[in-house]
C-alpha positions as CSV (number, residue, x, y, z in Angstrom):
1,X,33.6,-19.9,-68.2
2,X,35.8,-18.2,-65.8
3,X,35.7,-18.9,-62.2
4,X,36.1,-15.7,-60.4
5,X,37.7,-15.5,-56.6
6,X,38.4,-13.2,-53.8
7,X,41.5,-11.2,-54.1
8,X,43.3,-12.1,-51.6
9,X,43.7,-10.7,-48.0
10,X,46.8,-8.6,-47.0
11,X,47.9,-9.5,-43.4
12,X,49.7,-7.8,-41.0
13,X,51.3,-9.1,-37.3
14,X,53.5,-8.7,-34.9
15,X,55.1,-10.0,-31.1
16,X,56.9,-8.3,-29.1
17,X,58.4,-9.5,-25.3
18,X,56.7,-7.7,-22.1
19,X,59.1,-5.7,-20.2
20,X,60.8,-7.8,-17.3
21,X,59.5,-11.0,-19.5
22,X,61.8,-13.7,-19.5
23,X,60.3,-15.2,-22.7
24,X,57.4,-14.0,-24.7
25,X,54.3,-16.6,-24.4
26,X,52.6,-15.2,-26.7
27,X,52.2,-16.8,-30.9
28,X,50.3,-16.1,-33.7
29,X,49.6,-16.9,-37.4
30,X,47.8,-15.6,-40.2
31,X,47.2,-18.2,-43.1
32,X,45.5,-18.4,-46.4
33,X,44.2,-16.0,-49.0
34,X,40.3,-15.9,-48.0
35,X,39.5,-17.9,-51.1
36,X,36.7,-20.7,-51.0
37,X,39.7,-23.4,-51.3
38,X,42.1,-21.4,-49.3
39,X,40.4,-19.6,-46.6
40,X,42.3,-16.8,-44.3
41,X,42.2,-17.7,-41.1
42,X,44.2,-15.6,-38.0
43,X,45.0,-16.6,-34.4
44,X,46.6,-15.2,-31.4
45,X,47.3,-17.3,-28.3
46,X,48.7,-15.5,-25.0
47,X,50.0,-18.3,-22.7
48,X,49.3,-17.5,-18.9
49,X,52.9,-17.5,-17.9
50,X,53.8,-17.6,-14.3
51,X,55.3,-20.2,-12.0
52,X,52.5,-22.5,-12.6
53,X,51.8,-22.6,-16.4
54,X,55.5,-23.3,-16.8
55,X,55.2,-24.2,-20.6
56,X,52.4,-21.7,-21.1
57,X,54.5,-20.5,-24.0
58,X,54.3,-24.2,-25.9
59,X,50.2,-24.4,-25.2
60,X,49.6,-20.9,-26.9
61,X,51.3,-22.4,-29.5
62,X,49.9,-25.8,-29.8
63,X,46.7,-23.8,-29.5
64,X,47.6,-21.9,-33.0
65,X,48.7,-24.7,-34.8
66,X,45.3,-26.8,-34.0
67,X,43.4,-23.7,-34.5
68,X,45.1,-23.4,-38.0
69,X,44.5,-26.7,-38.9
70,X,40.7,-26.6,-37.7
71,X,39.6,-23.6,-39.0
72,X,41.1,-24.2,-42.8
73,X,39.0,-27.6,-42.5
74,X,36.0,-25.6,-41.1
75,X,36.8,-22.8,-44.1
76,X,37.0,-25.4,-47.2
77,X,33.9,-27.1,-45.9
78,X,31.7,-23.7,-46.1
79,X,32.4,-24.0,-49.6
80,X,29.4,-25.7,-50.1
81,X,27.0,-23.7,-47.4
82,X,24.7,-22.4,-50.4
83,X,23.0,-26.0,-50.2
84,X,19.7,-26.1,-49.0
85,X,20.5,-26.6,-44.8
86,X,24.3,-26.7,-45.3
87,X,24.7,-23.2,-43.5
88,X,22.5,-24.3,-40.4
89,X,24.9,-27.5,-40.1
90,X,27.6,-25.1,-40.3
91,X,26.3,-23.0,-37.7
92,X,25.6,-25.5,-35.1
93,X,29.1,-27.3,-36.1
94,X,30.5,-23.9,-35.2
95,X,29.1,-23.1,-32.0
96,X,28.8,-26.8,-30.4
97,X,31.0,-29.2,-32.4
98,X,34.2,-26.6,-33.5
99,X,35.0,-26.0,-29.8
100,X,35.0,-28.9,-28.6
101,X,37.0,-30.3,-31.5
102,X,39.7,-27.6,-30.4
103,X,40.2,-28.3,-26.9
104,X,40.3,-32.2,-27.5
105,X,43.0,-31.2,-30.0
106,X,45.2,-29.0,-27.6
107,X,44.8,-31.4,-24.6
108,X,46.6,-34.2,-27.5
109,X,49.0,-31.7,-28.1
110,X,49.8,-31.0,-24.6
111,X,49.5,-33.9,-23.1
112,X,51.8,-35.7,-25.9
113,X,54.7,-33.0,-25.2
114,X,54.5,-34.0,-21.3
115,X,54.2,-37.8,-22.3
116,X,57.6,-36.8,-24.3
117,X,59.4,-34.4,-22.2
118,X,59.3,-35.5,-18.5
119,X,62.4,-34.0,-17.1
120,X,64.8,-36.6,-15.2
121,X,64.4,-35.1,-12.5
122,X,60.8,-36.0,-12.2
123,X,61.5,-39.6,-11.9
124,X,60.4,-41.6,-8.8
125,X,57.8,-38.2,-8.3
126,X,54.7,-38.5,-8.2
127,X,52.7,-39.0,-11.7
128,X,50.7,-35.6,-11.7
129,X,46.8,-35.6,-12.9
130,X,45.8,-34.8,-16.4
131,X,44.5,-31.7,-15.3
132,X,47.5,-30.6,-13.6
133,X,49.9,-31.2,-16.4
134,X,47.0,-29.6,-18.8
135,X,47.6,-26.4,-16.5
136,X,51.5,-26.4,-17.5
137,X,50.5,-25.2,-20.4
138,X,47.7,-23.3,-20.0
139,X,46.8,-20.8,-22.6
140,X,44.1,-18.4,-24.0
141,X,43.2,-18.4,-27.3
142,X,41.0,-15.6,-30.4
143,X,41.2,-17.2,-34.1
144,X,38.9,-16.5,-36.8
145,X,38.3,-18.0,-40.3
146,X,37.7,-15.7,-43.1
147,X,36.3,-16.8,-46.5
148,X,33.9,-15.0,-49.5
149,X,30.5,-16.6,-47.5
150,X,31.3,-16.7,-43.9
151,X,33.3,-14.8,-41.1
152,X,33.4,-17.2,-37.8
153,X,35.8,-16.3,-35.0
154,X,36.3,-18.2,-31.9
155,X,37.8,-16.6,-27.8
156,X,38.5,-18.6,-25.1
157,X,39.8,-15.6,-22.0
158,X,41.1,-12.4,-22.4
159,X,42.2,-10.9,-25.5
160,X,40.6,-8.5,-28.4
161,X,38.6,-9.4,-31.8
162,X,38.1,-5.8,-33.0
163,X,36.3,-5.8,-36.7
164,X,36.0,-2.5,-38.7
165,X,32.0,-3.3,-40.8
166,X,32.1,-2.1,-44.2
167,X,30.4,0.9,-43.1
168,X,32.7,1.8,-40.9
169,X,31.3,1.1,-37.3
170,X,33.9,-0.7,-35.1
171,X,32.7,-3.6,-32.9
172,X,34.1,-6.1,-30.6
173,X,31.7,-8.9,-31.3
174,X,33.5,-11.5,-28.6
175,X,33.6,-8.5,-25.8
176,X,32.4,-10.6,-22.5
177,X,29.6,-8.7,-20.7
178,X,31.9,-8.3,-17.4
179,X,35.5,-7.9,-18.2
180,X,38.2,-10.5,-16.3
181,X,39.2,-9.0,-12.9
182,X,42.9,-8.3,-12.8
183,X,44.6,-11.4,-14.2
184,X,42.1,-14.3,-14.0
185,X,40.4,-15.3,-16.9
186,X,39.3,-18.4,-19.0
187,X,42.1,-20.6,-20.4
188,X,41.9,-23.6,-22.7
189,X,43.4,-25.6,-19.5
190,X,40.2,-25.3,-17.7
191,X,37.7,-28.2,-16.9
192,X,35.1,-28.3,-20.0
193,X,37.0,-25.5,-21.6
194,X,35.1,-25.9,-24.9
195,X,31.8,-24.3,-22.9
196,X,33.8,-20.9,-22.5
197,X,34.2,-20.8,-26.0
198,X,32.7,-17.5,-27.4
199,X,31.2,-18.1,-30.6
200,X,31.1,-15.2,-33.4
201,X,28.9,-16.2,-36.5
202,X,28.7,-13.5,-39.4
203,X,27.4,-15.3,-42.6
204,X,28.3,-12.5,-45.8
205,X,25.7,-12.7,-48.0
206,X,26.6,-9.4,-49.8
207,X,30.7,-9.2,-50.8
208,X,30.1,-5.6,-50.8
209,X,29.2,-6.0,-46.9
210,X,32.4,-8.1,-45.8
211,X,34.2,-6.1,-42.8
212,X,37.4,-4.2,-44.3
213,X,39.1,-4.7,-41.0
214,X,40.1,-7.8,-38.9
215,X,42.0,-6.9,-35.7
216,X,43.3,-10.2,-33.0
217,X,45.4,-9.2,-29.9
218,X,46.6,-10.5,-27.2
219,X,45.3,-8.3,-24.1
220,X,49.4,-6.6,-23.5
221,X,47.6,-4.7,-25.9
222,X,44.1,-3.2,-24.6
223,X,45.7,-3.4,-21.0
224,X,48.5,-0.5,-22.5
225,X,45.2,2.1,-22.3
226,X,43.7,3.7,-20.0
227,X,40.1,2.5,-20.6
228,X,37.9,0.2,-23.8
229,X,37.5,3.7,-25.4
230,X,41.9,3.8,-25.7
231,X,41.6,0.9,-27.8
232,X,39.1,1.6,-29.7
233,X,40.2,4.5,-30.5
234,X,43.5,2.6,-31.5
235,X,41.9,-0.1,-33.9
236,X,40.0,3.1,-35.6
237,X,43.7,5.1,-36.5
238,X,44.9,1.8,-37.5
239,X,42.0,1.6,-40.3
240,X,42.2,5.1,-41.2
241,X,46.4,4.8,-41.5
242,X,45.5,1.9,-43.4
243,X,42.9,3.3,-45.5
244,X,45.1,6.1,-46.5
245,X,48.4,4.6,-46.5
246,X,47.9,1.1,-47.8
247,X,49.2,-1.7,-45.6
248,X,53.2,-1.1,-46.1
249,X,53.9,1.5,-44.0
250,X,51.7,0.4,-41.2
251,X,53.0,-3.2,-41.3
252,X,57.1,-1.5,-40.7
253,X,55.4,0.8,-37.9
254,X,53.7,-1.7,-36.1
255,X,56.3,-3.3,-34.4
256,X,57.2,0.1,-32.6
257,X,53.6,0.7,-31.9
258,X,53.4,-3.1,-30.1
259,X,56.7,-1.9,-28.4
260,X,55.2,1.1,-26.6
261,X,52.1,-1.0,-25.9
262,X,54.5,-3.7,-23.7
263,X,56.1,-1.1,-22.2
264,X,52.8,0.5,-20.8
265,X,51.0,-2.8,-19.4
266,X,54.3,-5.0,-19.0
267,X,52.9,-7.8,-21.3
268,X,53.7,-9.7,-24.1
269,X,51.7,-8.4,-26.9
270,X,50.7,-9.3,-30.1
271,X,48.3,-8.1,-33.3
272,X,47.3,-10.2,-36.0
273,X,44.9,-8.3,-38.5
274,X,43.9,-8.7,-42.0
275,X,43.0,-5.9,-44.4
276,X,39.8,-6.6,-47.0
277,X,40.8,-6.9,-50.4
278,X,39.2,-4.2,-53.2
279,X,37.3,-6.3,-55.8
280,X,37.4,-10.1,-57.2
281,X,40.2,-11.6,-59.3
282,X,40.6,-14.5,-61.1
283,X,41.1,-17.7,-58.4
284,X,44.4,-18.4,-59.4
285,X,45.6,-14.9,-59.2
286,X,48.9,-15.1,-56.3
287,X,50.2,-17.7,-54.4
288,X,48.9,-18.0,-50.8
289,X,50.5,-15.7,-48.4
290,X,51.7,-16.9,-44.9
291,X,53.0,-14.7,-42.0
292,X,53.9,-16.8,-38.9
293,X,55.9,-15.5,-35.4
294,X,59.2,-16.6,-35.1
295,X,60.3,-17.6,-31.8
296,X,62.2,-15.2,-29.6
């Protein structure tokens, strides 16, 4: 017998420095192939940035790389979620359990880089509370997890999921109901973080019914538009250039696109995105495909 799989995702990303930015906070990942022993799963982390989220840049990372290793776990276990009551255990794992797994994983992360990296100078000071070395590094964070059953995607703050249905029909499934006013918003610093975790839960019981478009970014991106409909408008053209184009020639454009973005809202900003594939190949067909941001 031959065991069939999911051709494999094709990614696209990008991170490009905000105008008058000193250092871009910003970091993303896309990993995997989308396979049931290999799922695809994408973040973007935007860390806040100013004076007081001094290592901002470091907690949007840390975010990532816990996200990365979370959501694979999360993506090999729905391997099994045709068993009777496995995709309710899922569900409720992903919604209750997966957020708080994430923020006790970040608050490690940070916390252990303080433990490690006091500076001299601190010495004699004051020891500061965990929440105000957790704010040092405060970050927002959108990651989703992409495999032939399930599509689950995860937003703490500000920031885009954008998905293109099969049918066409764009959504934004993780839109709040009230946008954040000016530059406030939810950050995986906050007290009980894990409850402003958005959940997105889209089981695919039909392959032919898997979105063909996956769009993260980091909000230097919508706030480059006038209005929602600006970016809307810019995740369709990106499907319909990559519809008609294939994914090359949008992948060497989109640097330039995220370049003009920055320079309109004066932020870091920065597009993960994967591309559905066109029918199922054998399992073992390619070798997993990994795009990661290097640091400016």
């Amino acid at each position: 017998m031959v065991t069939l799989g999911v051709r494999r995702w094709e990614t696209l990303g990008d991170s490009v420095q905000g105008v008058n930015k000193r250092h871009n906070q910003d970091w993303y990942a896309c990993e995997g192939t989308g396979g049931g022993d290999d799922p695809l799963v994408l973040a973007v982390a935007d860390g806040h940035g100013s004076a007081k989220y001094a290592r901002s840049g470091l907690g949007a990372r840390f975010a990532v790389d816990r996200f990365l290793l979370r959501a694979a776990e999360f993506g090999r276990a729905a391997r099994d979620c045709h068993e009777p009551g496995r995709l309710a255990r899922l569900m409720t794992y992903a919604r209750d359990d997966f957020p708080r797994a994430l923020v006790h994983d970040w608050r490690e992360a940070a916390l252990g880089h303080w433990a490690r990296n006091r500076s001299v100078a601190d010495e004699g000071a004051r020891e500061p509370e965990q929440d105000e070395k957790l704010v040092l590094y405060g970050t927002t964070l959108i990651g989703a997890v992409l495999t032939p059953w399930l599509f689950v995607a995860w937003q703490i703050g500000d920031g885009d999921l954008a998905v293109v249905e099969h049918d066409g029909v764009l959504r934004r499934p993780l839109a709040p109901a009230e946008e954040d006013l000016g530059d406030e918003t939810e950050s995986l610093c906050g007290p009980q973080a894990w409850r402003a975790v958005r959940t997105h839960w889209a089981p695919v019981f039909d392959e032919a019914r898997t979105p063909r478009l996956v769009v993260l970014s980091t909000d230097g991106l919508s706030k480059s538009f006038a209005s929602a409909d600006g970016y809307r408008e810019f995740v369709a053209g990106l499907d319909d250039r990559l519809t008609a184009e294939g994914s090359e020639g949008v992948r060497s454009a989109l640097p330039e696109w995220l370049r003009q973005a920055s320079q309109y809202s004066g932020d870091d900003t920065t597009l993960a995105a994967a591309l559905r594939p066109v029918g199922p190949v054998p399992a073992d067909a390619g070798a997993m495909e990994t795009e990661r941001k290097t640091e400016t």
